[in-house]
C-alpha positions, 0 to 999 in steps of 0.5 A, a space after each residue: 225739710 227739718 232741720 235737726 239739733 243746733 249743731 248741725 247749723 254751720 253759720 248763723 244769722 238773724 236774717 238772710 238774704 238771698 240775692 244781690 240786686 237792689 232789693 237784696 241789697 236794701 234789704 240786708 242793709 235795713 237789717 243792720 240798721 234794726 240790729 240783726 246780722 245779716 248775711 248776703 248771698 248771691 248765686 253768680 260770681 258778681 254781685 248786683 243782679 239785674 239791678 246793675 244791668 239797668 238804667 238804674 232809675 228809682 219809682 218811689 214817689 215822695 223821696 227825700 230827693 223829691 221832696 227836696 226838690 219842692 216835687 212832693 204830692 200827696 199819697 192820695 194822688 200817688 194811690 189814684 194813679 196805682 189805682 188807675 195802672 192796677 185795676 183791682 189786681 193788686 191788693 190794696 194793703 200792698 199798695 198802701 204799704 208801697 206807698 208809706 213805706 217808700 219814702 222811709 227806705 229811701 230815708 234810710 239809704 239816704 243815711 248811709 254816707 255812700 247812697 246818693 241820687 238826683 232827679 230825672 227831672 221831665 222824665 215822665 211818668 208812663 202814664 202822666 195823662 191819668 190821673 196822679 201821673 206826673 208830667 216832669 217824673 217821679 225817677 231818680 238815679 244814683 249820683 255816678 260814682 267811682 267804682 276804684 272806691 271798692 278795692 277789691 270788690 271793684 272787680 267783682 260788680 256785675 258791669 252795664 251796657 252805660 259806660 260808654 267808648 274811652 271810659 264815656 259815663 252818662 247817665 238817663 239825662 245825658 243819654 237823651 242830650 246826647 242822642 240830639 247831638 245831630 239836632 239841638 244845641 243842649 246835644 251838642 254841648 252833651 258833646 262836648 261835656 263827653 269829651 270833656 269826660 272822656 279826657 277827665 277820666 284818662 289824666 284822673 284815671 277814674 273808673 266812673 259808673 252810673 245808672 244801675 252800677 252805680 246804685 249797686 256800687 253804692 249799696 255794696 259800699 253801705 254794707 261794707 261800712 254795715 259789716 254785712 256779709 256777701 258770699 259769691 257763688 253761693 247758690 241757694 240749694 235749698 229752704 230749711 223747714 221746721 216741722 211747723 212748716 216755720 222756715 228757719 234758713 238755708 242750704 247754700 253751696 260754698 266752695 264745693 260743699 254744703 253750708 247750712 246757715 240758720 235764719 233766726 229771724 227769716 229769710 228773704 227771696 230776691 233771685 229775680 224772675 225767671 227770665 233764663 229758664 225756657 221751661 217755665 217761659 214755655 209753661 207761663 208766658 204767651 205765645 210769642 213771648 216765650 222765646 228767650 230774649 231777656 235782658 235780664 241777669 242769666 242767673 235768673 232762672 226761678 230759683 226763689 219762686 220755685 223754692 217757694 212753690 215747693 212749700 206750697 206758696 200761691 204764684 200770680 202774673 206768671 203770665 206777664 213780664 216787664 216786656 220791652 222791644 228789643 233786638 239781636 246784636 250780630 254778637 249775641 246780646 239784646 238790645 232794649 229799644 226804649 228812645 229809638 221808638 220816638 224815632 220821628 221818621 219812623 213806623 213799627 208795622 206787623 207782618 201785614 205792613 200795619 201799624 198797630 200801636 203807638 210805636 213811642 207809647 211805654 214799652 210793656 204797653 208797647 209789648 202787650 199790644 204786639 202780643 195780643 194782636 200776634 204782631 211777632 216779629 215787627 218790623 222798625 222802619 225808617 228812612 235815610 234822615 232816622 239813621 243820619 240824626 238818630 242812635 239806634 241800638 247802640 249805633 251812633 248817628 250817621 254811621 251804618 249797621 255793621 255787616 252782621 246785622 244784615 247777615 243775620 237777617 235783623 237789618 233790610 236796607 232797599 231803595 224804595 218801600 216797595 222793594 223794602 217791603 219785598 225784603 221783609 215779606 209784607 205786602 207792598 201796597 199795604 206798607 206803602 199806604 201805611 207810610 204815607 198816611 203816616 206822612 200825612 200825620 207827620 205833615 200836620 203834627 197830629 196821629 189821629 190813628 194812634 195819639 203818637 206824641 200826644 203824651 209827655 212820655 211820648 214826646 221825652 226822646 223825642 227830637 224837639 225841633 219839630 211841630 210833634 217831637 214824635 212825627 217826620 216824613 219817610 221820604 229819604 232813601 235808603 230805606 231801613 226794616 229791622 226785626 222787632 224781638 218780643 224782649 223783657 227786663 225780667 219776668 213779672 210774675 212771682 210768689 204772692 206776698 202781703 203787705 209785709 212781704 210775707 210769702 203766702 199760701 194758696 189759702 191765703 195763710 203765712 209761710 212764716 219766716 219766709 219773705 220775697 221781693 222783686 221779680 221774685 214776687 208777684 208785680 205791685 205795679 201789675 200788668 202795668 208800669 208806673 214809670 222809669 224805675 218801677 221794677 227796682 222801686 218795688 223791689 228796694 221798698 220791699 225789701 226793706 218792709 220784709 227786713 223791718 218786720 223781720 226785726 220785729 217777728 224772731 221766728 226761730 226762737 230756739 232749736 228747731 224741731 
């Protein structure tokens, strides 16, 4: 739509962003830093988007924590391994950028006196078998933080599924430590540091977060020491166009009526996917994957991509998600299976009581082989030994599913795989050769089916105690069946942008003063994920190419038309 005469803006700024995850978040901060003023505004009543829910972990090669670590690599081995995960999909201008331009976002959080982060050192890359993956891991994380150092913001961060029982903080290396406390000594001692945490924090009366939440409590105190606006409940109602088709701000609505606030330098789309809006799930997803098991913001619903749309943007991998395992909690929620799929003791079957993929391969990998074989639901089974060594969806070692997870059909338990397979309606004889020739692998350390443990990913959550970290005998009763759910992080498909995260048409031209990030853009990493972090690696780096060249390119020099 057109604006009209100057007046009718009711604020003004140089840049605005709308979203407050991680790339929101980077982006404003990148705008201070070049000199614009910046306003933030976000849709939900707390801030940190789908950022906050998460693990946190950051995929930028070449980081200053890296580097500072001695783990630096050349860009040409980085741009091979994208190459390899991409295939062509991806233009090479944006992966050239990502690739330049992340260390310098991170050098320039890093300047903030709040913004800092460690090494997950061995968390492998996805793929470190091909070529310019890395062994020992590209990800880092956010150092925790006490989130009391917010004041009054403290009550308005979005929370995560990482802080544990008695105020218990851990982070992506503890939670490995510590779901080997029933094998090793280092999980033992994870114990024992847990402890120790949970006693610090009664008697210190701190407030610890990690992961995800302490990223975004981090950049939310940057932008305060920025003095850069953040609106809550303030959604996005709309784009202002000016007759040239230049987008020069927004409408948003704030406290009950509309607020028309002026871009002059841009605005930046970073709403997420659309993870919580079936209608679209049903319209772009695959059969199978539209039913709704997100563990993404539930404020994620295309707002920016359907904004875009409307003024003619081009979309791209609108059929394909950042898919992870997951299952239902009795109370609601979804829980992501990412290290119980190294379970030793363990197969994943489809209906037919086969297994079709490496269960502990990379969980979008994992996803799209369960789709494209129509494997939907699976079924996760394990004997007495898996529940008694192992966490699974959040339940400690030795103790039993709670009651509803039986009651709602995601949990079997039976004496014997025959009468499992029975309980879960798949061929007896089929799941019962199926688990012993897995037994057989497990006898001799080697998957010859699927390669399982073959890869340093594989092997990470793995129990290092045994020949394979990936492979034991199901030979324990009781025997265990729980429903696998096609999940997701978040939808992968978006606006199409350039290099410098400007939004384009479907011809290929500029919507000029319009710009994207994150879920809200079409993936960098393509149907494929680079490693621990690769959402919100992209989504940061972007963020702060778009701010850089908006910095540089005002795009509503006067009063629009």
């Amino acid at each position: 739509m057109s604006a009209g005469a100057q007046e009718t803006w009711d604020e003004e700024f140089d840049f605005v962003v709308v979203g407050s995850g991680g790339g929101g978040m980077t982006a404003a901060l990148t705008a201070a830093d070049s000199g614009l003023s910046a306003l933030v505004v976000e849709k939900g009543a707390k801030y940190g988007g789908t950022t906050a829910i998460s693990g946190g972990g950051i995929w930028i090669p070449n980081n200053p924590t890296l580097r500072a670590a001695g783990h630096d690599d050349s860009p040409a081995s980085v741009r091979r391994y994208l190459d390899r995960l991409t295939e062509g999909r991806v233009p090479d201008a944006r992966l050239d950028a990502y690739v330049a331009q992340g260390p310098a976002a991170m050098e320039l959080l890093g300047r903030s006196r709040w913004m800092r982060f460690f090494w997950v050192k061995g968390y492998a890359d996805y793929h470190p078998e091909y070529d310019g993956g890395r062994p020992l891991g590209r990800s880092v994380e956010a150092l925790p933080f006490d989130t009391r150092e917010l004041g009054e913001d403290e009550k308005y961060q979005r929370p995560n599924s990482l802080k544990g029982p008695l105020g218990l903080w851990i982070t992506a290396k503890d939670y490995r430590d510590l779901a080997m406390v029933k094998r090793t000594w280092r999980g033992r001692w994870a114990s024992v540091v847990a402890a120790w945490r949970v006693s610090s924090n009664t008697v210190r009366r701190r407030h610890m977060a990690t992961g995800g939440r302490a990223l975004v409590a981090r950049m939310r105190m940057a932008l305060k020491d920025a003095g850069t606006p953040l609106w809550l409940r303030s959604p996005m109602t709309g784009l202002v166009v000016g007759a040239d088709g230049t987008v020069s701000g927004v409408t948003v609505e704030r406290d009950g009526r509309t607020v028309r606030v002026r871009a002059r330098h841009g605005v930046l789309l970073a709403t997420g996917g659309f993870d919580h809006n079936q209608e679209m799930r049903e319209k772009y997803l695959p059969k199978g994957g539209r039913g709704n098991h997100s563990a993404g913001a539930v404020e994620n619903v295309g707002d920016g991509i359907t904004a875009g749309q409307a003024l003619g943007a081009a979309l791209d991998f609108m059929d394909d998600a950042w898919w992870m395992p997951s299952v239902r909690h009795p109370a609601g929620p979804v829980i992501p299976l990412v290290s119980e799929r190294c379970i030793p003791p363990s197969v994943i079957v489809s209906g037919n009581g086969r297994r079709f993929t490496n269960e502990s391969s990379p969980y979008v990998n994992f996803v799209h082989d369960q789709l494209d074989g129509g494997h939907v639901p699976a079924w996760f089974v394990m004997d007495a030994k898996a529940r008694a060594r192992y966490p699974f969806a959040q339940v400690l070692p030795g103790m039993p599913f709670p009651e509803g997870f039986y009651e709602n059909g995601t949990v079997h338990r039976a004496d014997s795989i025959d009468e499992l397979a029975r309980a879960i309606g798949v061929p007896a004889d089929v799941l019962g050769d199926t688990v012993r020739r897995f037994n057989g692998f497990a006898r001799t350390g080697k998957d010859t089916d699927f390669g399982r443990g073959d890869s340093a990913y594989d092997r990470y959550y793995g129990d290092p105690t045994l020949k394979n970290p990936n492979l034991d005998v199901i030979d324990k009763a009781p025997y265990y069946a729980v429903r696998i759910e096609v999940g997701d992080l978040g939808t992968k498909g978006g606006l199409v942008c350039d290099e410098h995260s400007r939004v384009l048409r479907e011809d290929g031209s500029v919507i000029t003063g319009l710009y994207a990030t994150g879920n809200t853009s079409a993936s960098v990493m393509g149907g494929e994920y680079a490693g621990p972090g690769a959402t919100i690696g992209p989504s940061i780096v972007f963020g702060h190419i778009a701010a850089r060249h908006a910095a540089t390119a005002r795009t509503d020099p006067g009063d629009p038309a």
